[in-house]
C-alpha positions, 0 to 999 in steps of 0.5 A: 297356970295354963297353956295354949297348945297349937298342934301343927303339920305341914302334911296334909292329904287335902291341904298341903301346908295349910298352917302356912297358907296366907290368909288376909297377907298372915299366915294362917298358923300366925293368925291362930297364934295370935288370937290364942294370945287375947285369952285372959287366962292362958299364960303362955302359947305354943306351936307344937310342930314336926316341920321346920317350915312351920317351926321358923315361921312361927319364930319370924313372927315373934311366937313360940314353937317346940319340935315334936315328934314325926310319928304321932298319931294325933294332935292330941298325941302332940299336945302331950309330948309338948307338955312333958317337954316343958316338964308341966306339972299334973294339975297343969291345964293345956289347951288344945286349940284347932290350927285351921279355925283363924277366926275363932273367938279367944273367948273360947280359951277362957270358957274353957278353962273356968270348969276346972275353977269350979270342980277340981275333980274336973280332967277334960272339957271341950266346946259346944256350939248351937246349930242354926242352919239344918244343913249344918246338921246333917253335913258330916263334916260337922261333928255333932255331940250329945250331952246329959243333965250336967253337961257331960258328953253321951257321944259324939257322932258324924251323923245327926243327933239325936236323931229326930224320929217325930217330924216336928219335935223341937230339939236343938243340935250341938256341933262340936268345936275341937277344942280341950282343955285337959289337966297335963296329967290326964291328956298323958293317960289319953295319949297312952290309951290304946285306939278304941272301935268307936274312934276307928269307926267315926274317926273321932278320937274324942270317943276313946275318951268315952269308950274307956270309961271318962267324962267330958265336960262340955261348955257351951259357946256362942261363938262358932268359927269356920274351919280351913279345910281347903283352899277354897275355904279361905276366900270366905274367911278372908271376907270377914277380916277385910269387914 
């Protein structure tokens, strides 16, 4: 079985209420919610929230939300509180999918889930997707990633890399999506691990996954998706729905 997590804040520092700022006459929570919902292999979808705006809102629309905690560190802090709130079993996969990418392919979801089919041993995977464009490489707002032989994450950085030392060598870059799926007993364990110096650092708390000793399996994607980071990212986005 597996569950689709949307971990949502009203609170934001450059986007207050962001979850509910209206793209294309929805909701930009109720457009996540509702693509979440296409994955052929997510069973049930959920909006993991603190504020009783989003919580109603989700409920007008006909979707499912739980009230968690106000002081969680993270989203991924949510996800785990919302998994022991439906009591999931441990070997129970729980997608955490961004709140601001509306227009993400819900492809995605069942990418990222088919790894745990495959290798039972496997606790946490995440997505990938080819750059194209240079400035996207060495914008920050960007996370790129790394990844060895078998797929498994060496790092993830706001900088560029690998970093390219002999002007034209060919090597592709990865940009990091934010999205994972984790078994409902592994995301517990990172949730109770202390911050690490390199997520303090780059402020990615992906690397405390790493920095305590665990892999992540990262899946390629073709279908890369804008994220709202503002309110001058929605004009864009809008576009390509009215398309």
């Amino acid at each position: 079985m597996s569950i689709a997590v949307i971990p949502s804040r009203f609170g934001s520092k450059r986007f207050n209420g962001k979850p509910l700022a209206p793209i294309a006459g929805k909701p930009m929570i109720q457009r996540v919610y509702e693509q979440a919902s296409k994955a052929k292999n997510i069973d049930r979808v959920i909006v993991a929230t603190d504020d009783d705006r989003i919580l109603k809102v989700v409920e007008g629309f006909g979707g499912e939300a739980v009230m968690t905690s106000s002081d969680l560190r993270s989203g991924t802090d949510r996800v785990a509180e919302t998994a022991n709130i439906l009591n999931l079993g441990p070997n129970e996969i729980v997608v955490n999918i961004q709140g601001d990418q509306p227009l993400f392919d819900s492809e995605c979801l069942d990418q990222l889930v088919a790894p745990f089919q495959a290798d039972p041993e496997l606790t946490i995977s995440t997505l990938a997707v080819k750059i194209k464009e240079k400035t996207d490489a060495s914008d920050p707002g960007n996370v790129k990633v790394t990844f060895d032989k078998n797929g498994f994450a060496l790092y993830f950085s706001r900088a560029e890399i690998p970093y390219v030392r002999d002007k034209g060598t060919a090597v592709d870059i990865y940009k990091h999506l934010g999205f994972y799926a984790y078994k409902k007993s592994f995301v517990d364990k990172i949730s109770a691990l202390p911050d690490s110096t390199l997520e303090s650092v780059e402020k990615l708390e992906q690397l405390r996954v790493l920095e305590y000793g665990h892999r992540i399996k990262v899946v390629i994607t073709e279908h890369d998706s804008p994220s709202v980071d503002r309110p001058e990212d929605i004009p864009p986005i809008e576009k390509s729905i009215r398309a």
